[in-house]
DOMARFI-757544 format. One record per residue (C-alpha): residue in one letter; chain; x, y negated, z negated. Coordinates in steps of 0.02 Angstrom, whole numbers, always signed. Example, Ala and Ser with C-alpha at 12.3 -4.5 7.8 and 13.67 -1.06 7.14 Angstrom:
<bati aa="A" ch="A" u="+615" v="+225" w="-390"/>
<bati aa="S" ch="A" u="+684" v="+53" w="-357"/>
! end
This chain:
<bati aa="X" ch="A" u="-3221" v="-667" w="-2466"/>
<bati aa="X" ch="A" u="-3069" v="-692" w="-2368"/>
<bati aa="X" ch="A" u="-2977" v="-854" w="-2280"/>
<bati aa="X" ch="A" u="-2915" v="-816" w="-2143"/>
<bati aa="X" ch="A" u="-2828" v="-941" w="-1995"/>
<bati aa="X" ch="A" u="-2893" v="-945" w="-1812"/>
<bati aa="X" ch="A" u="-2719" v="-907" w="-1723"/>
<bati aa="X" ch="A" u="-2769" v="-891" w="-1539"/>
<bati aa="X" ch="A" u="-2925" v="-885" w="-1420"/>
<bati aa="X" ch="A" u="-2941" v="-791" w="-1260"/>
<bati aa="X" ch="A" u="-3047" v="-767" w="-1099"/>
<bati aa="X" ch="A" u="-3130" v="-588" w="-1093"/>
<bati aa="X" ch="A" u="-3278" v="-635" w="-960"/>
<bati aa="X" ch="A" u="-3387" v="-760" w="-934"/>
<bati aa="X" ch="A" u="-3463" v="-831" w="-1098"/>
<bati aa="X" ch="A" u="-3359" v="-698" w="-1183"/>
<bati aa="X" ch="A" u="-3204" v="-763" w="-1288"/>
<bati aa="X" ch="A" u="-3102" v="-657" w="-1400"/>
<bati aa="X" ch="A" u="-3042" v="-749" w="-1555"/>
<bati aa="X" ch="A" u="-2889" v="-688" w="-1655"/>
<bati aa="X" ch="A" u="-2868" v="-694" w="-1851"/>
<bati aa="X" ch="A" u="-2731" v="-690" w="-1961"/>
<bati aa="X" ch="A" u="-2696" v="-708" w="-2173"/>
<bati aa="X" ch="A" u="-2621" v="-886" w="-2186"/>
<bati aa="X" ch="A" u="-2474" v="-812" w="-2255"/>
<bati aa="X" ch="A" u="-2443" v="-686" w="-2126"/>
<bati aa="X" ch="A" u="-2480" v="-548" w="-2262"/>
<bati aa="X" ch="A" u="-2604" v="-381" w="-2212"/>
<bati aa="X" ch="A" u="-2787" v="-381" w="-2187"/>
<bati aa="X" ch="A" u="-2878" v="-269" w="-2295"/>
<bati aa="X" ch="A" u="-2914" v="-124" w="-2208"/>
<bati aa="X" ch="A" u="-3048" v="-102" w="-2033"/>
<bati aa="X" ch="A" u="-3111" v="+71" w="-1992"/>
<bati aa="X" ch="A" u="-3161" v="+74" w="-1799"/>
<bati aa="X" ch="A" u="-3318" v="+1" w="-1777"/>
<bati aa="X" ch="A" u="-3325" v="-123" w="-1907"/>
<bati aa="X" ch="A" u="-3398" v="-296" w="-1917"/>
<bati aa="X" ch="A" u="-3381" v="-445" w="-2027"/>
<bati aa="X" ch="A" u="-3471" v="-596" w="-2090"/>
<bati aa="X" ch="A" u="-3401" v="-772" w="-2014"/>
<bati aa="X" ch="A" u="-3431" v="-916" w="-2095"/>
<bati aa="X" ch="A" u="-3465" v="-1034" w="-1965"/>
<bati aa="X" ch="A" u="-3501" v="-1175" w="-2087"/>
<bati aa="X" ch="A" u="-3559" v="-1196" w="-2241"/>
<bati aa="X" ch="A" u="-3749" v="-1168" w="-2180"/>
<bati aa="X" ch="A" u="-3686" v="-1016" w="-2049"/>
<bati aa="X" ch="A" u="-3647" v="-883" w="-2051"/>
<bati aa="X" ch="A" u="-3656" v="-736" w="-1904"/>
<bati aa="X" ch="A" u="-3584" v="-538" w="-1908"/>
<bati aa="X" ch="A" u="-3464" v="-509" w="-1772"/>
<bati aa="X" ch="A" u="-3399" v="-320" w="-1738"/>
<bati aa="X" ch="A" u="-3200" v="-315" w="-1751"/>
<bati aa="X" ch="A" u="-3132" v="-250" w="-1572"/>
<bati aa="X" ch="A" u="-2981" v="-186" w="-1662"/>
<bati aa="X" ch="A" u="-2940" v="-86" w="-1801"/>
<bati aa="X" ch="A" u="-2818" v="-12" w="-1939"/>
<bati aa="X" ch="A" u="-2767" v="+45" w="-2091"/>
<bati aa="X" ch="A" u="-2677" v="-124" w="-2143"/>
<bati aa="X" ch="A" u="-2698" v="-244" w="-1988"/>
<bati aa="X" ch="A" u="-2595" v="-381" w="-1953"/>
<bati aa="X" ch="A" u="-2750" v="-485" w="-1864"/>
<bati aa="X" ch="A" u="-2938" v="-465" w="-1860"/>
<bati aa="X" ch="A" u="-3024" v="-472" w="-1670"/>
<bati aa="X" ch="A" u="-3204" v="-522" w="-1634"/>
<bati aa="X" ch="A" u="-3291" v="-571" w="-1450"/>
<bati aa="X" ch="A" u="-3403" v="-668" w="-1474"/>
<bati aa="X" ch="A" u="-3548" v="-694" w="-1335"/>
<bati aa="X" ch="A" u="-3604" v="-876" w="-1319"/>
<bati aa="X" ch="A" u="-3783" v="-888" w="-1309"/>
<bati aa="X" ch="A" u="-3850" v="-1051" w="-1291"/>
<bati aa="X" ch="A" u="-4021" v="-989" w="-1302"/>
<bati aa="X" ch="A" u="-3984" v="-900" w="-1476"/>
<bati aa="X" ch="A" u="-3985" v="-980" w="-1655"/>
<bati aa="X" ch="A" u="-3834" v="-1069" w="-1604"/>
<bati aa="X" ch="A" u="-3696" v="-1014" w="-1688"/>
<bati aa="X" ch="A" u="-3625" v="-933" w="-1548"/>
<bati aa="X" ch="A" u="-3628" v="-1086" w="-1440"/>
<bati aa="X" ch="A" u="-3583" v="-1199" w="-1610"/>
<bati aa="X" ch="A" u="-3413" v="-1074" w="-1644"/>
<bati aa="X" ch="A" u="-3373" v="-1069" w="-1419"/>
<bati aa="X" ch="A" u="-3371" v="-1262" w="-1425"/>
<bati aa="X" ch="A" u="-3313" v="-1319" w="-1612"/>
<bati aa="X" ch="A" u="-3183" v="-1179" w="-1678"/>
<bati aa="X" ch="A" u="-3001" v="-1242" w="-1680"/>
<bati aa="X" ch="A" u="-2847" v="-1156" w="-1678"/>
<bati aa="X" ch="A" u="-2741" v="-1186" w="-1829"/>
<bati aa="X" ch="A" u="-2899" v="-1199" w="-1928"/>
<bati aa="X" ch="A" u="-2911" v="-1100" w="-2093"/>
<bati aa="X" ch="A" u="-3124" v="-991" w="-2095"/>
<bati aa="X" ch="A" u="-3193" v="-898" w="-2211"/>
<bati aa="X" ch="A" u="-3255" v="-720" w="-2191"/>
<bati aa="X" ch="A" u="-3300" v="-551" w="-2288"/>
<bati aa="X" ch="A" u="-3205" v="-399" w="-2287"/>
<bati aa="X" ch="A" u="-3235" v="-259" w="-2140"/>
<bati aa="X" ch="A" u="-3398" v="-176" w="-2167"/>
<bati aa="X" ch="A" u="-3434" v="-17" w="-2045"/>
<bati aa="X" ch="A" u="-3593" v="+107" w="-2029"/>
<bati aa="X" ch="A" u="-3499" v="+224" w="-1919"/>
<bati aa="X" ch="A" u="-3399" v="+389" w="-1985"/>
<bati aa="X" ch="A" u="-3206" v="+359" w="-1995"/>
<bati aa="X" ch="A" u="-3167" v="+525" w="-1922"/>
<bati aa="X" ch="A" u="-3313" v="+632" w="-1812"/>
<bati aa="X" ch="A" u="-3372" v="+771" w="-1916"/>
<bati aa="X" ch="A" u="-3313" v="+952" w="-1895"/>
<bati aa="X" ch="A" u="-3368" v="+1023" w="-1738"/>
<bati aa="X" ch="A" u="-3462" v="+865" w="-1648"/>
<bati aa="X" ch="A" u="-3377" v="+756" w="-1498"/>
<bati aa="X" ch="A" u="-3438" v="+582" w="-1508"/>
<bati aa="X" ch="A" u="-3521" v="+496" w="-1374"/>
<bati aa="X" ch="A" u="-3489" v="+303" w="-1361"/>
<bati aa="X" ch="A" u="-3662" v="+221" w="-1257"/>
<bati aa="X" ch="A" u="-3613" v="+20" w="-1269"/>
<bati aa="X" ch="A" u="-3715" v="-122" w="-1163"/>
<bati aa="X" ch="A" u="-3650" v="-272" w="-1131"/>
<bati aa="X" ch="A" u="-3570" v="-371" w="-1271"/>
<bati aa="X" ch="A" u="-3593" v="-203" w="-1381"/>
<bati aa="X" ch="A" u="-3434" v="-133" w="-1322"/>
<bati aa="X" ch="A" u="-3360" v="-221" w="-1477"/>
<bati aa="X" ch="A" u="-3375" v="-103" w="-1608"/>
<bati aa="X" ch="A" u="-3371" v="+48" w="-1475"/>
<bati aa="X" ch="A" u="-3203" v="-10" w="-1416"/>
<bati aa="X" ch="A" u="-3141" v="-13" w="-1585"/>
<bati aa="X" ch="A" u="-3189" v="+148" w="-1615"/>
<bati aa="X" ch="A" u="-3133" v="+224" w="-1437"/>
<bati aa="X" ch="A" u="-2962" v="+141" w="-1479"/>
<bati aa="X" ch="A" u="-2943" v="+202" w="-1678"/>
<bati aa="X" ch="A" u="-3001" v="+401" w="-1609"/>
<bati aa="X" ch="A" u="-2860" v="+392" w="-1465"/>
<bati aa="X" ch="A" u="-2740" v="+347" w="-1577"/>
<bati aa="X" ch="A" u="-2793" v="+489" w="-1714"/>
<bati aa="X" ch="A" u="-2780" v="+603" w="-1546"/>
<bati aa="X" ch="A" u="-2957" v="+624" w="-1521"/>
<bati aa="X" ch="A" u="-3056" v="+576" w="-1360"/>
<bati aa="X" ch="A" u="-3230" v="+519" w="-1370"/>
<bati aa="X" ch="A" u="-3329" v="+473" w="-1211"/>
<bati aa="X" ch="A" u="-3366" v="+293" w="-1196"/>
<bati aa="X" ch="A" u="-3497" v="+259" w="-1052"/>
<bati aa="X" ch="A" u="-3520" v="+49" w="-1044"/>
<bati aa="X" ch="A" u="-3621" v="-31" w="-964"/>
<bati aa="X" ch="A" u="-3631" v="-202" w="-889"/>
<bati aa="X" ch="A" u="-3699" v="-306" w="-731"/>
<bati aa="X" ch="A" u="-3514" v="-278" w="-626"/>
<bati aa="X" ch="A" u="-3335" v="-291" w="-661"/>
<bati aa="X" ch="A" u="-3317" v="-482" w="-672"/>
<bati aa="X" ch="A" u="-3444" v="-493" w="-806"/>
<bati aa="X" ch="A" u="-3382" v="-328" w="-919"/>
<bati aa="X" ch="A" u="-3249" v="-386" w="-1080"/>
<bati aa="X" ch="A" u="-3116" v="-284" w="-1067"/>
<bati aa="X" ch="A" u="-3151" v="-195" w="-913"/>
<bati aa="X" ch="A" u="-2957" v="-196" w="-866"/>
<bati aa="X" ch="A" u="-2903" v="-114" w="-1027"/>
<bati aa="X" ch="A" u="-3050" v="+22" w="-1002"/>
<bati aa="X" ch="A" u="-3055" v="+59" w="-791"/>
<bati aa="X" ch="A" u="-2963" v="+228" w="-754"/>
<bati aa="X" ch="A" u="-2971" v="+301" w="-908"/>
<bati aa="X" ch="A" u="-3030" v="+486" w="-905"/>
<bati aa="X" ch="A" u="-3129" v="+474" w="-1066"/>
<bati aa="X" ch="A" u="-3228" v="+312" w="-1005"/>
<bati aa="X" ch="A" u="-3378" v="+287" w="-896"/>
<bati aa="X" ch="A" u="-3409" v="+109" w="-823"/>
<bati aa="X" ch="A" u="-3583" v="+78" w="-783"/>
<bati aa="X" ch="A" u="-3598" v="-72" w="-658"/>
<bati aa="X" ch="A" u="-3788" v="-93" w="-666"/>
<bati aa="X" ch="A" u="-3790" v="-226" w="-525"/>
<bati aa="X" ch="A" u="-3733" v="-100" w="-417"/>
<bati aa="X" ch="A" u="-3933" v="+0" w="-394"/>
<bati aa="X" ch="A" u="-4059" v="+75" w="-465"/>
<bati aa="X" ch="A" u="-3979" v="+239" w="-447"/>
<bati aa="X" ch="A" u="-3861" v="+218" w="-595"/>
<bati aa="X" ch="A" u="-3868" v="+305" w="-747"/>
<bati aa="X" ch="A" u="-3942" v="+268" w="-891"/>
<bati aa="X" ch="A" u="-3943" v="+307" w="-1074"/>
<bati aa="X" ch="A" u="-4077" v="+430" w="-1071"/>
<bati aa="X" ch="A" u="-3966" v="+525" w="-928"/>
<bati aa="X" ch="A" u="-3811" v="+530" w="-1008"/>
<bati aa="X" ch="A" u="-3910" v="+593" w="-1157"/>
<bati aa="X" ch="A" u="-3983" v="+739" w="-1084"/>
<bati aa="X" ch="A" u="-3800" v="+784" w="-1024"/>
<bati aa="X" ch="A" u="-3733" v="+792" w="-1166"/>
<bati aa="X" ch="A" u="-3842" v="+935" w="-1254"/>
<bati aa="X" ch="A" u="-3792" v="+1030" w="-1438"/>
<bati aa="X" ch="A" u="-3616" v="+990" w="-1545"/>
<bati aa="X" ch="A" u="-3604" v="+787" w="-1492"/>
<bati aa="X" ch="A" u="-3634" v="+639" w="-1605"/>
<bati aa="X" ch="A" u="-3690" v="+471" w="-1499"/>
<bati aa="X" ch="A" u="-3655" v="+310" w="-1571"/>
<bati aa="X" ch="A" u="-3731" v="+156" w="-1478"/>
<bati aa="X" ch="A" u="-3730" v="-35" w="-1468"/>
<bati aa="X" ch="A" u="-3813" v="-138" w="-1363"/>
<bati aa="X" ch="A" u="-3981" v="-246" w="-1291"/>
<bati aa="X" ch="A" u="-4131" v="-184" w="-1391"/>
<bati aa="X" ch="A" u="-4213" v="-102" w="-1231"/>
<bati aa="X" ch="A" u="-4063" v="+8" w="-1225"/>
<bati aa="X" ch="A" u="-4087" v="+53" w="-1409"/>
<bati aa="X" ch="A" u="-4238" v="+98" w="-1400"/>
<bati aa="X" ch="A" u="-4213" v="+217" w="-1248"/>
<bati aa="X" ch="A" u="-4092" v="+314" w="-1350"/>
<bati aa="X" ch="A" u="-4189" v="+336" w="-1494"/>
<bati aa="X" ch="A" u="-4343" v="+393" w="-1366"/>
<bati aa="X" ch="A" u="-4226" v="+514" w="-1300"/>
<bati aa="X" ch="A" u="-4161" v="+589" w="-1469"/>
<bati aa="X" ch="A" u="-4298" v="+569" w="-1579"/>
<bati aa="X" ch="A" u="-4271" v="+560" w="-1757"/>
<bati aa="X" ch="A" u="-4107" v="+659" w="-1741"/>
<bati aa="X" ch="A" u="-3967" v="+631" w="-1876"/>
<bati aa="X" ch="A" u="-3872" v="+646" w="-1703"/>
<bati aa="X" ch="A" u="-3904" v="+457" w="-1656"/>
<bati aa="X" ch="A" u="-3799" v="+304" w="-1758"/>
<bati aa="X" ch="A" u="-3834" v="+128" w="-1694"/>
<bati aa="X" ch="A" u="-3806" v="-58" w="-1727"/>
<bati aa="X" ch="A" u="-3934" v="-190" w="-1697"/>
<bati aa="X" ch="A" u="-3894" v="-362" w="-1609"/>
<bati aa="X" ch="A" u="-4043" v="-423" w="-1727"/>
<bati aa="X" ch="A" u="-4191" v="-343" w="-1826"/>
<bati aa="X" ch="A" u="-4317" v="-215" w="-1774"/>
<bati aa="X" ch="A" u="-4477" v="-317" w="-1688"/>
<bati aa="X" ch="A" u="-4598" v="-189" w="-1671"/>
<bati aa="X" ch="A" u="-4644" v="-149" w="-1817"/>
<bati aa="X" ch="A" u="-4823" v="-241" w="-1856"/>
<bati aa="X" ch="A" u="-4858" v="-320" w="-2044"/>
<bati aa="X" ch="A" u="-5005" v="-263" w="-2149"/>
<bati aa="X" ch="A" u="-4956" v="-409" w="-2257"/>
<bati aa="X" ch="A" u="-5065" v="-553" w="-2165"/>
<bati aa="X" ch="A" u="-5131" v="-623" w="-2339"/>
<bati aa="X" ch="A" u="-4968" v="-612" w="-2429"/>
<bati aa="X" ch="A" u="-4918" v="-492" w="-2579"/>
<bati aa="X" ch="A" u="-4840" v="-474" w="-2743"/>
<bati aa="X" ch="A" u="-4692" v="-376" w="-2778"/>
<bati aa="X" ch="A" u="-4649" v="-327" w="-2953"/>
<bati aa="X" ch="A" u="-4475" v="-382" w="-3023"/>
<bati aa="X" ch="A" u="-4415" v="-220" w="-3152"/>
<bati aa="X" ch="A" u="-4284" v="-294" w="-3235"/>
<bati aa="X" ch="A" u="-4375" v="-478" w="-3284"/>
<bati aa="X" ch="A" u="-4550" v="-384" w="-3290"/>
<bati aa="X" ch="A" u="-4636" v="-531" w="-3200"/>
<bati aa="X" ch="A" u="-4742" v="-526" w="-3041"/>
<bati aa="X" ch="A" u="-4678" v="-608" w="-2871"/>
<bati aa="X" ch="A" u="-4804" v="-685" w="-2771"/>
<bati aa="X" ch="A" u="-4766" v="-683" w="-2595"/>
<bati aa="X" ch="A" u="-4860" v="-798" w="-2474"/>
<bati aa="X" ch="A" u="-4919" v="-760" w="-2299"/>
<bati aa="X" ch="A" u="-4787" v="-768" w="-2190"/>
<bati aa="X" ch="A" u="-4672" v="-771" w="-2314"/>
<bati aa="X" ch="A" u="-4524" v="-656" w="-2333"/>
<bati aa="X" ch="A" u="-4496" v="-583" w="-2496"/>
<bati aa="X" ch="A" u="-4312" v="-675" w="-2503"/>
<bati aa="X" ch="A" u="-4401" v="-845" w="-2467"/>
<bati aa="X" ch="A" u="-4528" v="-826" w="-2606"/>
<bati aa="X" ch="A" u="-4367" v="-761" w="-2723"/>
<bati aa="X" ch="A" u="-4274" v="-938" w="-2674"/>
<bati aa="X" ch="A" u="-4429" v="-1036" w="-2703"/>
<bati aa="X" ch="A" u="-4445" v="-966" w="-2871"/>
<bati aa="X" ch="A" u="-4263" v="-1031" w="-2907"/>
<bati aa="X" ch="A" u="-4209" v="-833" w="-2925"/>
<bati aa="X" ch="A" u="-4027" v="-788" w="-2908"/>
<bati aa="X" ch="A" u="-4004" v="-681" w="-2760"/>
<bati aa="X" ch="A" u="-3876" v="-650" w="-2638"/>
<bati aa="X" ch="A" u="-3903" v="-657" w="-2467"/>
<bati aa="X" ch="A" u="-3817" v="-728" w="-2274"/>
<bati aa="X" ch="A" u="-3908" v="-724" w="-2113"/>
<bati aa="X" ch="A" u="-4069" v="-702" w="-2162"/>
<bati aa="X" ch="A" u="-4105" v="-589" w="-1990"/>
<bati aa="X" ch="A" u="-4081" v="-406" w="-2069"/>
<bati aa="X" ch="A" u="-3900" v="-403" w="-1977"/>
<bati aa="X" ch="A" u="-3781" v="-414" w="-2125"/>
<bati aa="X" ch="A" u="-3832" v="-307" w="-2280"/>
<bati aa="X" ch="A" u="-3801" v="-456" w="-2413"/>
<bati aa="X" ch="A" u="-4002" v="-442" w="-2481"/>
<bati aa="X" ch="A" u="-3989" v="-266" w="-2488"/>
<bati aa="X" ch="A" u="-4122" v="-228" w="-2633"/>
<bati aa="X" ch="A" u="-4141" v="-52" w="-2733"/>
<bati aa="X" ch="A" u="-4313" v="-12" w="-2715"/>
<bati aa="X" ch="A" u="-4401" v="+88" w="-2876"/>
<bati aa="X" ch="A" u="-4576" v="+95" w="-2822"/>
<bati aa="X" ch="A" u="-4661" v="+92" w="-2665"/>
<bati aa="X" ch="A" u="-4661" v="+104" w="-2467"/>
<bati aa="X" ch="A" u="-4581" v="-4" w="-2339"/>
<bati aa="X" ch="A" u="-4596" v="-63" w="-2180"/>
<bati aa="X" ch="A" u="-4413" v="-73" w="-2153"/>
<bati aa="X" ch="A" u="-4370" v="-220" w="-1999"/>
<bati aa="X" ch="A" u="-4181" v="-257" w="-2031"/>
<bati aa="X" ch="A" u="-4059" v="-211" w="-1891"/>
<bati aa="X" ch="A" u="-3959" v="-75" w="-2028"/>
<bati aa="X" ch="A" u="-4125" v="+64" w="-2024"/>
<bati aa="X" ch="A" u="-4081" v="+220" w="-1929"/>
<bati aa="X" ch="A" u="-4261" v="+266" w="-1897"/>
<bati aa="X" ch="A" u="-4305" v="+430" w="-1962"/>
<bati aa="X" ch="A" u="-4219" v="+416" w="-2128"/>
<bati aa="X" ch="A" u="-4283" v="+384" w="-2297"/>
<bati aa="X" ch="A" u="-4196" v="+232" w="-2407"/>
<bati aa="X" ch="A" u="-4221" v="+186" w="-2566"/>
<bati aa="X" ch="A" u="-4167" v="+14" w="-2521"/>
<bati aa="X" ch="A" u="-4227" v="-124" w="-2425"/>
<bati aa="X" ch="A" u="-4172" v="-300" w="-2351"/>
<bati aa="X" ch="A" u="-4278" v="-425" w="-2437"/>
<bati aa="X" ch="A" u="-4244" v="-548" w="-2303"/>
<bati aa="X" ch="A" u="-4372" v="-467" w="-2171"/>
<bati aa="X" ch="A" u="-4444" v="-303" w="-2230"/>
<bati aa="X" ch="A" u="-4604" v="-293" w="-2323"/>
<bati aa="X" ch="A" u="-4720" v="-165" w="-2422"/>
<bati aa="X" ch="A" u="-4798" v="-29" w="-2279"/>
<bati aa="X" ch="A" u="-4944" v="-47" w="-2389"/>
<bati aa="X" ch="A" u="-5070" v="-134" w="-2518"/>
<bati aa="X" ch="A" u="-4988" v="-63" w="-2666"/>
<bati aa="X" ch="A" u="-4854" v="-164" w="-2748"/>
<bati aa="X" ch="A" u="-4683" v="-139" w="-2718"/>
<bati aa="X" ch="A" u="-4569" v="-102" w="-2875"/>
<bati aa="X" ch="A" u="-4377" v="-187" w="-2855"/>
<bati aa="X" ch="A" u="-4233" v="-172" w="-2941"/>
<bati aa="X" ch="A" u="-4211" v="-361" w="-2953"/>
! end
């Protein structure tokens, strides 16, 4: 973990604020690959991931915008009205699920919605400056309402989407199917949007996201709870209806790490030795096999028991 001092807060559109870290003694950051994200300890009960909107080898500050959302879990609204400047936080190291470079041969394609330019901006920003020029198509309702739409309007390599505008704009399934053969697409936004670019790609290894929040869809075949063997202690795990595999670990007085407890942040990550999941965290590129899961939402995909490295 890190401490880190709130230096300065600034307007980026409506309920959008962009909050600016530094070390306490002015010293580098450890280092943020475009596209990377952090945990913020909020308090001592909360903690949220927020994507960096800058980036570097040995930055000077960390940047996050954070949304407020009053109709969230309230640690947006909680860090818009209580953070202080001057104030000393606590937060993990940059984490990031996106290449550093683009592999040989593919031009990336940047699809962020609304408050998901974050981690897209980062990475537009880190390839410019490595002399590279990924598209970045963004949208948002119009102008007034889009962070850093000043920064981003006339640029050649970036498409602004002002959905508020019609019907007739374009949308993520369009730009998609423009884009055919050698290009990677990396995208961040509302679930809706998502899931329209995963209809429109399939299962391709072409497609990188990141989630606002878990996967929703996915329906349990766990109704009458579970048990999940524990390999290293040899002992059974009986998980209750309803109950999430982390919850019945903590009520068991088991030593496991974990943060937000919404298959966002990666801290319950589990090695899995035995079995099939239904995998609901926000980190699953659909498609792909893991032989890990987050014990904080995802469950067995079936009645046999699930083995864990744990």
């Amino acid at each position: 973990m890190l401490t880190v001092r709130l230096v300065s807060i600034h307007y980026a559109a409506p309920d959008v604020n962009v909050y600016m870290f530094r070390a306490p003694d002015g010293t580098a950051l450890p280092p943020a690959p475009g596209g990377s994200h952090i945990d913020l300890h909020i308090d001592a009960t909360t903690t949220r991931q927020y994507s960096l909107v800058n980036e570097g080898e040995a930055p000077d500050t960390y940047q996050i915008a954070v949304r407020r959302m009053p109709d969230g879990r309230g640690g947006s609204d909680r860090w818009h009205r209580e953070s202080i400047v001057g104030e000393t936080y606590t937060i993990s190291a940059p984490r990031c699920i996106f290449p550093v470079s683009p592999p040989p041969g593919m031009r990336e394609i940047l699809l962020a919605g609304g408050i998901g330019i974050t981690p897209m901006l980062s990475i537009w920003r880190a390839r410019r400056r490595a002399g590279l020029k990924p598209h970045l198509y963004y949208w948002g309702p119009e102008r007034g309402r889009m962070a850093f739409y000043h920064e981003l309007a006339g640029q050649d390599d970036v498409t602004l989407i002002e959905t508020a505008h019609g019907m007739d704009q374009p949308r993520v399934s369009d730009i998609i199917r423009i884009h055919p053969g050698s290009h990677l697409f990396y995208a961040c936004g509302p679930e809706r949007m998502i899931h329209e670019a995963e209809q429109a790609l399939g299962n391709s290894q072409q497609l990188l996201i990141e989630r606002f929040a878990p996967l929703g869809t996915v329906p349990s075949v766990q109704d009458n709870g579970y048990t999940v063997r524990l390999a290293r202690s040899g002992h059974d795990l009986h998980v209750l209806p309803g109950e999430t595999i982390l919850a019945a670990c903590l009520r068991n007085n088991l030593d496991v790490a974990y943060s937000c407890e919404q298959g966002v942040c990666g801290a319950c990550e589990i090695r899995v030795l035995k079995g099939r999941v239904n995998h609901r965290d926000a980190l699953h590129q659909p498609g792909t096999e893991r032989d890990v899961m987050m014990i904080c939402c995802s469950e067995p995909a079936d009645a046999s028991i699930l083995e864990l490295d744990l």
